[in-house]
C-alpha positions as a Markdown table, in Angstrom:
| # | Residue | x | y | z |
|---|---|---|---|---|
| 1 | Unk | 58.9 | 113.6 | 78.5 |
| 2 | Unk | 62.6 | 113.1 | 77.7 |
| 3 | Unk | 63.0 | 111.3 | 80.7 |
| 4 | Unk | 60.4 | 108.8 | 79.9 |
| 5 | Unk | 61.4 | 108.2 | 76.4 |
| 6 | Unk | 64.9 | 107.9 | 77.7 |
| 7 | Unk | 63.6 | 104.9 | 80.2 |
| 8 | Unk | 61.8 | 102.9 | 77.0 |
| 9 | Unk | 64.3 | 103.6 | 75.2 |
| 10 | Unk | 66.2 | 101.4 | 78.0 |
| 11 | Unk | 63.7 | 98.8 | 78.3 |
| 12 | Unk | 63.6 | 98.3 | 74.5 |
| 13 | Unk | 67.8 | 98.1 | 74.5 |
| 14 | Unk | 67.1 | 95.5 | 77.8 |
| 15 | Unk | 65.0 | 93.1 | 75.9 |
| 16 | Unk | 67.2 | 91.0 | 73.8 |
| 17 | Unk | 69.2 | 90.6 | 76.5 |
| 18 | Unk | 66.4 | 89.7 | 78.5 |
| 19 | Unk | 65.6 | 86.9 | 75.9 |
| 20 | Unk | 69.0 | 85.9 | 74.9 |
| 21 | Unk | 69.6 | 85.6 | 79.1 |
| 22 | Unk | 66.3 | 83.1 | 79.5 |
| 23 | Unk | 67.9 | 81.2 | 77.0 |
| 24 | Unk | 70.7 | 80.7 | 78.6 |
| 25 | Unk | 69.5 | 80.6 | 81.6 |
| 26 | Unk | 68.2 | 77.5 | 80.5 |
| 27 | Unk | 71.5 | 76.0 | 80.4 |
| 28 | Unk | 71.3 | 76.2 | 83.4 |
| 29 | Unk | 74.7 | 78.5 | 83.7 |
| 30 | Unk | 76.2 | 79.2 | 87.0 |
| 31 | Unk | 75.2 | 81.6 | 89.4 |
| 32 | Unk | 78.8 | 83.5 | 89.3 |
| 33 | Unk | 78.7 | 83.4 | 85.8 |
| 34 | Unk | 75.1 | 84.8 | 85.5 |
| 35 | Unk | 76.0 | 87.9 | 87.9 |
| 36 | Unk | 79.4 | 88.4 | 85.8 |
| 37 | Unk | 77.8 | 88.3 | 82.5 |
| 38 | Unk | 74.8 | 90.5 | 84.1 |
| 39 | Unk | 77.5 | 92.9 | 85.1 |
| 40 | Unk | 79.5 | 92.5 | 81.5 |
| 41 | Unk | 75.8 | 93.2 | 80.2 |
| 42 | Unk | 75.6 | 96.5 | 81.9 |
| 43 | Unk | 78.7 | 97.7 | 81.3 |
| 44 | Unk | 78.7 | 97.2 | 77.6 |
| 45 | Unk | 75.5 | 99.1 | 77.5 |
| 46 | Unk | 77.5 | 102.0 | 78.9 |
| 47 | Unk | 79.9 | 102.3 | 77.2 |
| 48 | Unk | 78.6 | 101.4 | 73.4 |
| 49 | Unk | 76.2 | 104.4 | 73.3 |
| 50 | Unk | 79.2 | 106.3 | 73.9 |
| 51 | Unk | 80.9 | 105.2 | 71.1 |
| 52 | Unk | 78.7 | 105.4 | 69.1 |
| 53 | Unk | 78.1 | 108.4 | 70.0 |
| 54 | Unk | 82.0 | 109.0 | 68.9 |
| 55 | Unk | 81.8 | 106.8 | 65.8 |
| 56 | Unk | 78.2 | 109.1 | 65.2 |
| 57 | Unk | 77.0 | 109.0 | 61.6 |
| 58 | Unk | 80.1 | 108.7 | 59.4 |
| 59 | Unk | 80.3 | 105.0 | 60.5 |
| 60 | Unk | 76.2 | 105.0 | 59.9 |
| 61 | Unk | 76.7 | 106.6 | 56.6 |
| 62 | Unk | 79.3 | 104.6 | 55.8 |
| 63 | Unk | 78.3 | 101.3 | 56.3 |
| 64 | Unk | 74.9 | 99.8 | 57.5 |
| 65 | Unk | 75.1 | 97.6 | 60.5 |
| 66 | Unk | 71.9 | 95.1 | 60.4 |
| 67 | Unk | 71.5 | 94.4 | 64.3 |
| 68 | Unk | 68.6 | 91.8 | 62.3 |
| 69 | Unk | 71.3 | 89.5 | 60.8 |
| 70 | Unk | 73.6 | 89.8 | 64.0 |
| 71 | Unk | 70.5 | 88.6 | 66.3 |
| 72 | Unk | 69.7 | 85.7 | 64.0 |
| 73 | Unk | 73.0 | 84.5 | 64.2 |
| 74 | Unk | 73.0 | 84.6 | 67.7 |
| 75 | Unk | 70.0 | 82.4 | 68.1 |
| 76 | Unk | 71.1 | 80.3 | 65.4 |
| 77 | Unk | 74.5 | 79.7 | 67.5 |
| 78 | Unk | 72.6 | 79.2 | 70.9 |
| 79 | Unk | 70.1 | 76.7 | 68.9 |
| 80 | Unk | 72.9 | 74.8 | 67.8 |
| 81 | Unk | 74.9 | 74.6 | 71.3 |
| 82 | Unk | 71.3 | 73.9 | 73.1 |
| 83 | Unk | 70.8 | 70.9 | 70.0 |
| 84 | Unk | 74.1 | 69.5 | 70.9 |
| 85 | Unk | 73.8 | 69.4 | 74.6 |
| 86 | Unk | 70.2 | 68.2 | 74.7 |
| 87 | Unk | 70.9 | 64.0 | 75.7 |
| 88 | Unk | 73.8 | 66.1 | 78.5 |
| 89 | Unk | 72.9 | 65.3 | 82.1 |
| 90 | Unk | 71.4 | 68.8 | 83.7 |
| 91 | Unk | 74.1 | 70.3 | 85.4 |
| 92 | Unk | 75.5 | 73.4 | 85.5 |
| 93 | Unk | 77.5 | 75.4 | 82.7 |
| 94 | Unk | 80.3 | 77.4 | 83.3 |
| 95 | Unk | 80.3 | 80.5 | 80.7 |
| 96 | Unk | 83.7 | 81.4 | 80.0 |
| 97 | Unk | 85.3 | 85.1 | 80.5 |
| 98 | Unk | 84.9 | 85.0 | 76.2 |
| 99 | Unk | 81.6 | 83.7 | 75.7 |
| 100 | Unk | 80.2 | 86.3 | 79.0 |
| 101 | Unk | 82.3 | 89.2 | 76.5 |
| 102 | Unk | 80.6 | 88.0 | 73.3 |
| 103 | Unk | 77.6 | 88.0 | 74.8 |
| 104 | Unk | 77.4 | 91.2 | 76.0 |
| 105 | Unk | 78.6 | 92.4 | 72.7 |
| 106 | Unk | 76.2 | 91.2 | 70.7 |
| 107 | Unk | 73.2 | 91.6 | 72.8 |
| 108 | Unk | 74.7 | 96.2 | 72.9 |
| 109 | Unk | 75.5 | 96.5 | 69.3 |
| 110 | Unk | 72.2 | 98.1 | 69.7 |
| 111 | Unk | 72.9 | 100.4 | 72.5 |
| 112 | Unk | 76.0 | 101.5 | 69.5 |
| 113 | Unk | 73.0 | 102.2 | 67.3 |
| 114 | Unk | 71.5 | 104.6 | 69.2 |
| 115 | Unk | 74.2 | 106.5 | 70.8 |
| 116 | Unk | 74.9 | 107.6 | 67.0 |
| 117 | Unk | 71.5 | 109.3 | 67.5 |
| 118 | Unk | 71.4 | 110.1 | 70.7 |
| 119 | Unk | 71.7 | 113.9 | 71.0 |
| 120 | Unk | 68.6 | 114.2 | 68.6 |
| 121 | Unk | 66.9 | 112.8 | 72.0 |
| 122 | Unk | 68.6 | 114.5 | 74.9 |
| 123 | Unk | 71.6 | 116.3 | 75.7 |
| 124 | Unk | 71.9 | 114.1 | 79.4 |
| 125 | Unk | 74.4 | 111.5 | 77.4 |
| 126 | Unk | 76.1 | 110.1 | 80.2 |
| 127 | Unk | 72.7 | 109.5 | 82.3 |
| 128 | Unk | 70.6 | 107.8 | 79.7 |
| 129 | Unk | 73.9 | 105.6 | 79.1 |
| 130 | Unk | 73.7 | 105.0 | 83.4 |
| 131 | Unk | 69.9 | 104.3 | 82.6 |
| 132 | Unk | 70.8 | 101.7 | 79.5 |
| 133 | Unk | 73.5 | 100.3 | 82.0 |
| 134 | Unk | 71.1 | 99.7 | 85.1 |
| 135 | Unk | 68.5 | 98.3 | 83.2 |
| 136 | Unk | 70.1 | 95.9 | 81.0 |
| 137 | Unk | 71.8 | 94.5 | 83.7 |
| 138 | Unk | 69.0 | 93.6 | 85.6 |
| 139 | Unk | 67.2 | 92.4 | 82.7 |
| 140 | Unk | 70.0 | 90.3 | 82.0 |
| 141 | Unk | 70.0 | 88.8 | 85.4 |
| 142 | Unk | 66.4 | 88.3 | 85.7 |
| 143 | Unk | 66.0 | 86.1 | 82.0 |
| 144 | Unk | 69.0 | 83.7 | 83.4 |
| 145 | Unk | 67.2 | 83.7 | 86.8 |
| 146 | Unk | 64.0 | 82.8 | 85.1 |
| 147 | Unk | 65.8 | 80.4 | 82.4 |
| 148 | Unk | 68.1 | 78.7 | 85.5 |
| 149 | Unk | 64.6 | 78.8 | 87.7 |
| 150 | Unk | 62.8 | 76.8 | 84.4 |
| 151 | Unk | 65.1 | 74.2 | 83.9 |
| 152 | Unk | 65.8 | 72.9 | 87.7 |
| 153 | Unk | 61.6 | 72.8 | 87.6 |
| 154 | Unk | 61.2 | 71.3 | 84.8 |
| 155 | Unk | 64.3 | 69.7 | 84.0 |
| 156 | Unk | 64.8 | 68.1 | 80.3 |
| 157 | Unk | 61.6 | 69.8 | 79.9 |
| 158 | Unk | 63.5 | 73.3 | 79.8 |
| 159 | Unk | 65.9 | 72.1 | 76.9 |
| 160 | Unk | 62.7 | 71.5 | 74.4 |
| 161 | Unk | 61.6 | 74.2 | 75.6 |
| 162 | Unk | 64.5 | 76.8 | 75.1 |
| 163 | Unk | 65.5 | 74.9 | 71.8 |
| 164 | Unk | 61.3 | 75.7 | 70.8 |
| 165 | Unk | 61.1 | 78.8 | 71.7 |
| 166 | Unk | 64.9 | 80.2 | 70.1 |
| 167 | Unk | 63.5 | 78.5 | 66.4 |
| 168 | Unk | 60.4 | 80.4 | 66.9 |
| 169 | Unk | 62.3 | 83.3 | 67.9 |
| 170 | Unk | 64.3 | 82.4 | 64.6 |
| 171 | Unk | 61.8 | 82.1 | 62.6 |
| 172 | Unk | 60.2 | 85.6 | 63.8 |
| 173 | Unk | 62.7 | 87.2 | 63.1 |
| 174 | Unk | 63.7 | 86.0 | 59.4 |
| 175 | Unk | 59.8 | 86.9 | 58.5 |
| 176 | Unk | 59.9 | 90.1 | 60.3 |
């Protein structure tokens, strides 16, 4: 059973940066970038339940981190960059090194979250950080496959609808 709620626990971690990835994806970023960024993806969810796991609950005491506010800024930023690229020709996006760290950051503050509170789950640290790892990563590489997939099928299609579907995912979230 701790196994299992150790892997969900990993797919829940995966899906933002499944999402955030699809959007992305969508701009249509190269495939270099998308495996570095995948790989960035995975490592951050590593390492942060570690630290977290180090920071443990005087940092949660202390001060409350909401991963809400973080996530809505996020798709607030990629709505803006997708806005301002929309009348762009279609071609493909190089991520920089900073933007593929970010990223990764942002979509593992998360992972942080949950190694404070790890050991209340399982003793097996270091494996449920390898499962975190191995499935974010290929979450993260599946969304911008599916986003980069999208846009060369649908073409300016895939702009409206990345730019729809991060204000809905906006607008969830700010009612949620």
């Amino acid at each position: 059973m701790e196994q299992l709620t150790i892997i969900l626990i990993a797919i829940s971690l995966s899906l933002d940066a499944f999402t955030l990835s699809v959007a992305y994806g969508l701009l249509n970023i190269k495939k270099q970038k998308i495996i570095t960024t995948s790989i960035i993806v995975g490592i951050f969810h590593f390492i942060m339940p570690l630290i977290g796991l180090l920071i443990g609950n005087i940092l949660i005491k202390s001060y409350t981190i909401d991963s809400k506010f973080i996530l809505i800024l996020t798709l607030i930023i990629i709505l803006i960059e997708m806005i301002k690229s929309f009348n762009e020709e279609i071609s493909e996006k190089n991520m920089s090194f900073f933007e593929s760290i970010t990223f990764a950051f942002l979509v593992s503050i998360d992972s942080l979250l949950i190694g404070a509170g790890i050991t209340y789950i399982t003793s097996k640290i270091i494996l449920s950080s390898l499962y975190f790892s191995i499935f974010s990563f290929t979450f993260t590489l599946l969304g911008f496959l599916l986003g980069k997939y999208i846009t060369k099928k649908s073409k300016q299609n895939a702009k409206i609808i990345s730019i729809i579907i991060i204000f809905t995912l906006i607008i969830y979230f700010l009612c949620k």
